[in-house]
C-alpha positions as CSV (number, residue, x, y, z in Angstrom):
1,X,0.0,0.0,0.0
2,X,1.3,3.1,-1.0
3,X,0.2,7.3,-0.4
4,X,1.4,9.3,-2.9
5,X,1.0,13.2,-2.2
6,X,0.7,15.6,-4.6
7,X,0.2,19.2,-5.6
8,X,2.3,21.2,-2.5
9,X,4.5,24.8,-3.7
10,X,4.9,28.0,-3.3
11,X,1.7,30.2,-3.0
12,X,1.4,33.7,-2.2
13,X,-1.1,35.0,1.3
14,X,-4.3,34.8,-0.1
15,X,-3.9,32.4,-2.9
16,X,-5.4,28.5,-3.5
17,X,-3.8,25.5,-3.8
18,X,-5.2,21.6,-4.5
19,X,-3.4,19.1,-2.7
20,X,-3.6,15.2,-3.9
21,X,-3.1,11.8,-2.4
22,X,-2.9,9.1,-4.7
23,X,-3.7,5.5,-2.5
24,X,-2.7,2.1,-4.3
25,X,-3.2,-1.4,-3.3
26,X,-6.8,-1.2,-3.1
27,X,-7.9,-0.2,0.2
28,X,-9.0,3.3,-0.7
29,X,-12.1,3.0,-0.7
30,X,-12.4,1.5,2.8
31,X,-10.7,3.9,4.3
32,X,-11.1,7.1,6.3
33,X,-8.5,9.3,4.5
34,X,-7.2,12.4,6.7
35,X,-4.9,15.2,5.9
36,X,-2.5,16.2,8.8
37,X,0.5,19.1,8.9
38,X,3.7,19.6,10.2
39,X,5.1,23.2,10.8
40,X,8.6,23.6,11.2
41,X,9.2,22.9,15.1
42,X,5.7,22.1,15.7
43,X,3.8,18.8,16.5
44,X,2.0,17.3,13.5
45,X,-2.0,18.5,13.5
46,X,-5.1,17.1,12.0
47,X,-6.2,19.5,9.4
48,X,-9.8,17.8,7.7
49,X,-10.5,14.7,7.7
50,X,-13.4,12.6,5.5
51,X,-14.9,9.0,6.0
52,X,-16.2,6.2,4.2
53,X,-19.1,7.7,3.7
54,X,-18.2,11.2,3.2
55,X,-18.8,12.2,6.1
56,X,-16.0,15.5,6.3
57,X,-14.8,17.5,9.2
58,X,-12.3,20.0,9.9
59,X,-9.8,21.8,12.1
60,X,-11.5,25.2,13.3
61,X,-8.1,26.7,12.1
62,X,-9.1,25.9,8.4
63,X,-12.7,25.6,8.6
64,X,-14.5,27.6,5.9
65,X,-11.2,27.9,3.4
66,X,-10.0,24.6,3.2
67,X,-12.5,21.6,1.9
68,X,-11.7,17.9,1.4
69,X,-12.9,15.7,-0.9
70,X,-12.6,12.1,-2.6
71,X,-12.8,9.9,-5.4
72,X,-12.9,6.2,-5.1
73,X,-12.8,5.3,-8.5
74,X,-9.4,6.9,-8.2
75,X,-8.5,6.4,-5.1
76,X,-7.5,9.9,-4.4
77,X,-8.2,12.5,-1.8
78,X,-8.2,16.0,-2.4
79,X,-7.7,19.0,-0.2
80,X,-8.9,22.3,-1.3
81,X,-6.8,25.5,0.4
82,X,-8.3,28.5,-0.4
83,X,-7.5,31.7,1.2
84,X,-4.1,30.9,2.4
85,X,-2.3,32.2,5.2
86,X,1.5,32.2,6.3
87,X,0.7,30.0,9.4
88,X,-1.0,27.1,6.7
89,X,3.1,26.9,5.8
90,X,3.6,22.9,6.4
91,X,4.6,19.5,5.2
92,X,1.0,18.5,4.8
93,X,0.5,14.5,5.1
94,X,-1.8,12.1,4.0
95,X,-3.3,9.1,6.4
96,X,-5.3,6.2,5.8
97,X,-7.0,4.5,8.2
98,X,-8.3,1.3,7.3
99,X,-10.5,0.1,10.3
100,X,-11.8,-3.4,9.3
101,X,-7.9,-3.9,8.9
102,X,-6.4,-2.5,11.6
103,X,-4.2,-1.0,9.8
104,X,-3.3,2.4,8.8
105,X,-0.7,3.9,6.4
106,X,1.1,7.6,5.9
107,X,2.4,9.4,2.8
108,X,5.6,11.1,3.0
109,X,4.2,14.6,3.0
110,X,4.4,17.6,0.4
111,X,5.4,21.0,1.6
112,X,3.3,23.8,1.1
113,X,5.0,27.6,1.6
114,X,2.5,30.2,1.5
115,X,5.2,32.9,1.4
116,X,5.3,36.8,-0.6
């Protein structure tokens, strides 16, 4: 089983970005997918997070800009950042959690800057 993130840069304050994570090895579509961050010297947060069922919630830091979103027939997750800020600056991670497993896997990340 692999997470493959996608879509992290440079963005200015105030722009949009779509972040992608790619699952193989079929599991995707059991899973609840959530996106977590990393700041430089700061613990790794959850940032929205979506079910089986599509059932989404957020971070109240994000709430409102960011929206997450899936696709099982390409076993992908999306995050949508809109209305970026200098403090959304993180590696931002991908996790699966595949209950009826017991498993769960991680991406490696992709780093977002949201810089001027």
């Amino acid at each position: 089983v692999q997470l493959v993130e996608s879509g992290g840069g440079l963005v200015q304050p105030g722009g949009s970005l779509r972040l992608s994570c790619a699952a193989s090895g079929g599991i995707f579509s059991m899973s609840a997918m959530t996106w977590y961050r990393q700041a430089p010297g700061k613990q790794r947060e959850v940032v929205a997070a979506i079910t089986v069922g599509g059932i989404t919630s957020y971070a109240d830091s994000v709430k409102a800009r960011f929206i997450i979103s899936r696709d099982n027939a390409k076993s992908t997750v999306y995050l949508r950042m809109n209305s970026l800020k200098a403090e959304d600056t993180a590696v931002y991670y991908c996790h699966a959690d595949v209950r009826d497993l017991g498993m769960d896997y991680w991406g490696k990340g992709t780093l977002v800057t949201v810089s001027s």
